[in-house]
Every structure is written in C-alpha cells, then in structure tokens.
N, CA, C and O of each residue as an XYZ file, in Angstrom:
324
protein
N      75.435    -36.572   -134.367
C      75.099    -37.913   -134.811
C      73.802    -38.390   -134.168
O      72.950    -38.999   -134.815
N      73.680    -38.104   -132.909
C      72.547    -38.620   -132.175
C      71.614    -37.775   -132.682
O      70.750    -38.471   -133.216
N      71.402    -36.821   -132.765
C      70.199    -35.982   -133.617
C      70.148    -36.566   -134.653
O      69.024    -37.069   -134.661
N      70.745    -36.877   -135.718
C      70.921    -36.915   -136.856
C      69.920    -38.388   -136.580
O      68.922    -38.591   -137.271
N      70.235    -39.075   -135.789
C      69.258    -40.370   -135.886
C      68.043    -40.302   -135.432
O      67.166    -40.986   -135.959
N      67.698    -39.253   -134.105
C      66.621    -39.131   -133.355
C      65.941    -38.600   -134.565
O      64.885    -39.145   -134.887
N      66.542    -37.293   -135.518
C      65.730    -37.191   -136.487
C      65.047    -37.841   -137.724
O      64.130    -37.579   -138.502
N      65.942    -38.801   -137.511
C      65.680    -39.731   -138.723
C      64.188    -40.518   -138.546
O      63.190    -40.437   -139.264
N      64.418    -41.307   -137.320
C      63.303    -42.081   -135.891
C      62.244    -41.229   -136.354
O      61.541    -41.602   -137.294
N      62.091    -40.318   -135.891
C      61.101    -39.349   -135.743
C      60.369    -39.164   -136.904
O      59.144    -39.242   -136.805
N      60.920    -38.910   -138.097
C      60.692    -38.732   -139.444
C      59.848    -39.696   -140.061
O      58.749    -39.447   -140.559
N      60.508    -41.013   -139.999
C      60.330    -42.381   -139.900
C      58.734    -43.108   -139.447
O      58.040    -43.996   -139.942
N      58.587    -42.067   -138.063
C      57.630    -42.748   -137.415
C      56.242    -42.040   -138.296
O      55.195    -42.553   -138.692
N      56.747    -40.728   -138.379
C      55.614    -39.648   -139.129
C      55.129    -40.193   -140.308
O      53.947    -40.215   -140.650
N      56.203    -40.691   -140.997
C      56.048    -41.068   -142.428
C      55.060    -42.735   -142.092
O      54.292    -43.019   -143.011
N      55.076    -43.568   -141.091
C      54.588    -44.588   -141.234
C      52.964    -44.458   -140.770
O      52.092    -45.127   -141.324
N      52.657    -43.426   -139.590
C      51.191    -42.668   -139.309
C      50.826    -41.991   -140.515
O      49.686    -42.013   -140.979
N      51.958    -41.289   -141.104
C      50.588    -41.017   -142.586
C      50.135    -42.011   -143.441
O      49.024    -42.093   -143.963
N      51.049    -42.732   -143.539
C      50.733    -43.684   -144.836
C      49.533    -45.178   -144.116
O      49.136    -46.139   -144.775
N      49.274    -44.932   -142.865
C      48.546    -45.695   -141.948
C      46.973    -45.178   -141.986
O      46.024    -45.954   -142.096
N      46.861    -43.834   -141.883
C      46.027    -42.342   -142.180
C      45.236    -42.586   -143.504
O      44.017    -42.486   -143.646
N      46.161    -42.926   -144.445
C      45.876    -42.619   -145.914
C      44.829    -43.805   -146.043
O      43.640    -43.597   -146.287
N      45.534    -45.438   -145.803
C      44.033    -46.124   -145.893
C      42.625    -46.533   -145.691
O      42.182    -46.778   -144.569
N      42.177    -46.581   -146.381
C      40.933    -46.890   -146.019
C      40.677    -47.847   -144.665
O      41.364    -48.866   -144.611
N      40.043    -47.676   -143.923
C      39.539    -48.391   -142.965
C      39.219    -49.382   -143.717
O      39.167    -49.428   -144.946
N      38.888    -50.616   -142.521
C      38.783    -52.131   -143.333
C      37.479    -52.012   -142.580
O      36.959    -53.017   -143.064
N      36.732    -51.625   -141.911
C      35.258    -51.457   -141.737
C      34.486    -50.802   -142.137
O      33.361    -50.846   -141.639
N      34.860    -49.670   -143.513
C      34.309    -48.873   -144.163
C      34.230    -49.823   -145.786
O      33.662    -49.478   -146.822
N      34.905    -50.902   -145.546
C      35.081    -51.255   -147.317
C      34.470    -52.736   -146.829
O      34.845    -53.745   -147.427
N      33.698    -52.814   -145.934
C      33.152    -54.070   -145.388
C      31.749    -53.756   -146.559
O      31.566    -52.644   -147.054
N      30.768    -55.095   -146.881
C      29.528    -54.642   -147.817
C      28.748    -55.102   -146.687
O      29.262    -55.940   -145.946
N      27.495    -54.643   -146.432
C      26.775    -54.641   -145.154
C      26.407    -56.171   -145.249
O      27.017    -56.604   -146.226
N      25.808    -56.993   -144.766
C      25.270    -58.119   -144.176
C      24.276    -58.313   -144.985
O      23.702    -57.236   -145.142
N      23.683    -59.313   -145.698
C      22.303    -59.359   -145.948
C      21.230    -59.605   -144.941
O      21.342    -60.325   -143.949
N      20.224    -58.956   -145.290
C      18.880    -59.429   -144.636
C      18.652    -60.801   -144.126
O      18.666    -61.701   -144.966
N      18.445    -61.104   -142.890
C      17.879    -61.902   -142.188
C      16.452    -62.836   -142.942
O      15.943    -62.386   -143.968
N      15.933    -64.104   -142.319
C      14.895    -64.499   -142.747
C      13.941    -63.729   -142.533
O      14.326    -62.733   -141.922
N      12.702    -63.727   -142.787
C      11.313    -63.162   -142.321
C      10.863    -64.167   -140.857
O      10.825    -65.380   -140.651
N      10.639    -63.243   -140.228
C      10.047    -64.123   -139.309
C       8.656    -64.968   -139.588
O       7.779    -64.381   -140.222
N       8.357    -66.634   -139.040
C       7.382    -66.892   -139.178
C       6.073    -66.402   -138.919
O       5.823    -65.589   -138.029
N       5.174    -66.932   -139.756
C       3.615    -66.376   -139.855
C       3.154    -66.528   -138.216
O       3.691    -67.088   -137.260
N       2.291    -65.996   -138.322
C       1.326    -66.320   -137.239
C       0.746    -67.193   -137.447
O       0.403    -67.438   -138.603
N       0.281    -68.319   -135.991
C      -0.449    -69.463   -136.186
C      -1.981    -68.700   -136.533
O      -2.157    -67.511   -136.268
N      -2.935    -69.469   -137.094
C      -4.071    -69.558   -137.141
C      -5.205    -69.944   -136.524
O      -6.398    -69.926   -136.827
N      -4.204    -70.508   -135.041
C      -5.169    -71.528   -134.803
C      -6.154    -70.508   -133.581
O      -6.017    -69.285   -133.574
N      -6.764    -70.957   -132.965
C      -8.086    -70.228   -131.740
C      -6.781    -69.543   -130.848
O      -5.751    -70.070   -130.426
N      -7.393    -67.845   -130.732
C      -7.039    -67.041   -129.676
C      -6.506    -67.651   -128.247
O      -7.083    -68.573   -127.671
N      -5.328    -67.006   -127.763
C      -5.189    -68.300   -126.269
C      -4.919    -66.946   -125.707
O      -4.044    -66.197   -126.140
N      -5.978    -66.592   -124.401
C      -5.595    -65.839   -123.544
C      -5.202    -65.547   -122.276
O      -5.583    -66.563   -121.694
N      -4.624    -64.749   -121.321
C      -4.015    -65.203   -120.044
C      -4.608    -66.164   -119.239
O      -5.363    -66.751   -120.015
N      -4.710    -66.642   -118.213
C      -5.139    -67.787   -117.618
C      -5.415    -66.643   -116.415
O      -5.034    -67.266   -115.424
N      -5.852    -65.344   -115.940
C      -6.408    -64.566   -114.797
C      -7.435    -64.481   -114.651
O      -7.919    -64.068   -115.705
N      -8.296    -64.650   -113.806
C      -9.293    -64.465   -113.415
C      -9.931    -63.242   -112.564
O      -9.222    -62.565   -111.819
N     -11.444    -62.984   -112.740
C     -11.952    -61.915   -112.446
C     -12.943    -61.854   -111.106
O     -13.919    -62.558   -111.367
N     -13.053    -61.346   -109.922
C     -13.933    -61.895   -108.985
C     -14.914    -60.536   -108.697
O     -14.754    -59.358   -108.378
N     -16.226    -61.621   -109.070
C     -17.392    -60.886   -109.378
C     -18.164    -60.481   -107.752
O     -18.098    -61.070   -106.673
N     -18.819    -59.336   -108.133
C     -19.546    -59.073   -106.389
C     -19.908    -60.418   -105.665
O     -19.521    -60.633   -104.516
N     -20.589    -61.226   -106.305
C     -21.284    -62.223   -105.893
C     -20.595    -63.352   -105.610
O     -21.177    -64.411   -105.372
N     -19.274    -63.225   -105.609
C     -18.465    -64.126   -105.023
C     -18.003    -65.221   -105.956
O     -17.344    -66.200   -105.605
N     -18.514    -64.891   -107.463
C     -17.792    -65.625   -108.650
C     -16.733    -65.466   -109.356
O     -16.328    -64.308   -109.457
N     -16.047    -66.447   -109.980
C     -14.982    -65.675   -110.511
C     -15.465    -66.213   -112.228
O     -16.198    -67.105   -112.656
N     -14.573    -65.087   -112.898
C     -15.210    -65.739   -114.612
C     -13.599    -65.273   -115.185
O     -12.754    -64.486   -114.760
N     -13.664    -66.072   -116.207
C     -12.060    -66.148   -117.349
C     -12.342    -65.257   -118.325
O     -13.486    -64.802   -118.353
N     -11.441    -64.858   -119.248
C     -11.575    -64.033   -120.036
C     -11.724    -65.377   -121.566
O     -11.247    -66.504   -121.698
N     -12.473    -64.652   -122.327
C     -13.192    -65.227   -123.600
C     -12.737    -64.762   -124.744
O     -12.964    -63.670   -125.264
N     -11.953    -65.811   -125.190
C     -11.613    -66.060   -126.495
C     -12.474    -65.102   -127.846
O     -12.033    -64.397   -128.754
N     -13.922    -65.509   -127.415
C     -14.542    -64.769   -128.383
C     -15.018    -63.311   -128.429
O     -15.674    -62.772   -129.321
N     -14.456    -62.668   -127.043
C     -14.518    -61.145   -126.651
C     -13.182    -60.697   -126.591
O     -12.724    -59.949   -125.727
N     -12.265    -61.443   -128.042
C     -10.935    -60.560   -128.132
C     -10.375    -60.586   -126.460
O      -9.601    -59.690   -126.124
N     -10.780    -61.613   -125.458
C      -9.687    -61.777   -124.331
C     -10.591    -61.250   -122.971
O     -10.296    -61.391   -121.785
N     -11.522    -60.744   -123.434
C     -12.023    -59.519   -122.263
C     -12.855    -60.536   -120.982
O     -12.972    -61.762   -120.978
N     -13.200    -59.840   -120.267
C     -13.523    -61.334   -118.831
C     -15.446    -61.336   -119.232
O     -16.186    -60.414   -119.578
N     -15.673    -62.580   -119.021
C     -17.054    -62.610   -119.270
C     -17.336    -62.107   -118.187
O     -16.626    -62.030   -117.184
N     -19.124    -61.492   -118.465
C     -19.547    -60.806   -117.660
C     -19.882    -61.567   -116.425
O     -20.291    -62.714   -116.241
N     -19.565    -60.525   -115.596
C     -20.209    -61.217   -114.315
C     -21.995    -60.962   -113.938
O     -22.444    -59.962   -114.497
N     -22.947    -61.697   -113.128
C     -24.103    -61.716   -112.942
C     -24.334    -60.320   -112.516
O     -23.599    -59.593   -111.849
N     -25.819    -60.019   -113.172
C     -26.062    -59.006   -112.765
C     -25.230    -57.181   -112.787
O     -25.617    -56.095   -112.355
N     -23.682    -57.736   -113.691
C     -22.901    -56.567   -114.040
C     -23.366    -55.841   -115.160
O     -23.229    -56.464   -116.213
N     -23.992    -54.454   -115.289
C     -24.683    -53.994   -116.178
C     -23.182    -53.583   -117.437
O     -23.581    -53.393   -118.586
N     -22.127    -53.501   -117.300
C     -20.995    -53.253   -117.452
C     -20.789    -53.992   -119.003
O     -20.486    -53.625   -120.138
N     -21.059    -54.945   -118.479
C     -20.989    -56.089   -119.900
C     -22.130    -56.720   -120.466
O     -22.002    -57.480   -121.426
C-alpha cells in the first residue's frame, strides 16, 4: 500500500515537471520594449572649454581658446604655436 502511494507521489510529481517543461517561458513570449526617445540635439551655442591653465617660461599663464578647438593660446616667444 505504501508503495503503491509513494508510487503514485512520485508519478504525480513527474507528470506536473513535465507539463511545467512543456510551457513556454513567460520571458520568451514577452515583445521587446520599444525604443527610447532620441537624445537631445546639441546646443549651438559658442564652444565652452575647461577652465586649466597653462604656465608659460616667462612666468605667464594663458587659457585655452575657444577659437583653437580648446587648445592653450600661445605663450610669448613659444615657437610651438
């Protein structure tokens, strides 16, 4: 009798893992997300570049220039720039 039930249990449990097996996942039958916004444009307005400074032989210091794409104005006498 006790077999007769352990087998039953057992049977029971098999039969409820297959039929568990058989469905589809519920994250496979998900439809993906749509696309996000576009991110905003770029402003237009004048180049803004770091606020570091450069210290020249001569004991100057110079900022970097907006109109040299960021690069440090030249220093005196620097054949460089």
């Amino acid at each position: 009798m006790i077999r007769a039930l352990a087998a039953g249990g057992l049977l029971l449990m098999l039969t409820a893992c297959d039929t568990l097996s058989a469905q589809p996942h519920a994250q496979g039958s998900r439809k993906p997300a749509p696309a996000g916004p576009p991110p905003p444009p770029m402003p237009d307005g004048p180049l803004v570049c770091p606020t570091d400074v450069k210290l020249c032989p001569d004991g100057r210091y110079v900022n970097r220039s907006p109109d040299k794409e960021c690069e440090f104005d030249a220093c005196s006498g620097d054949p460089s720039h």
